[in-house]
C-alpha positions, 0 to 999 in steps of 0.5 A: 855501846859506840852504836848506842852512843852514836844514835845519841849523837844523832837523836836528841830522844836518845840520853844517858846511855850506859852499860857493863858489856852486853848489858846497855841502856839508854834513857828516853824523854818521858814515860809516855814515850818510853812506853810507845818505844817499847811497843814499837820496839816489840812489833817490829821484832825487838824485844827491849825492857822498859826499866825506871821511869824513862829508860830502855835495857837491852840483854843480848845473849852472849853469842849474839852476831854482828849481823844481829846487832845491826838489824837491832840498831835499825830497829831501835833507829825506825822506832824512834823515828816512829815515835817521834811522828806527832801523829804516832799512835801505836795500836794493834795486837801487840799493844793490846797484849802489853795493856798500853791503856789508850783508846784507838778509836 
């Protein structure tokens, strides 16, 4: 929860982030950009739930490490920075899998 507040504090895409133990989540700006998160997310090795209309749910397992915590952190940290590009465009065979629905051509 501090390293999800902190990220908040740093990110203005980051809001409303709450949780009970392991189980967190946060809020991003809009559904759009929720879903471009949670593709990014998945491609570079962070599976994280999209929940509501803009929010982000993270489940760690109990015996999740440190160690892993922060490789997630950094992954969280580059897919927001990713998506905040205003030439983002995610595209691949992740987001084909997840039906993303937008045309790369």
């Amino acid at each position: 929860m501090q390293l999800l507040r902190e990220l908040a504090r740093e990110d203005s895409n980051v809001s409303n982030v709450r949780g009970f133990g392991l189980m967190t989540a946060f809020d991003l700006p809009n559904n759009k950009f929720r879903n471009d998160f949670v593709i990014e997310a998945v491609k570079r090795g962070l599976v994280v739930i999209g929940c509501g209309m803009q929010g982000i749910r993270l489940n760690p397992p109990y015996n999740v490490t440190e160690k892993e915590i922060d490789q997630a952190m950094d992954i969280l940290k580059s897919s927001l920075e990713a998506c905040s590009s205003p030439l983002f465009q995610h595209k691949g065979p992740v987001c084909e899998f997840m039906e993303c629905g937008e045309s790369h051509a």
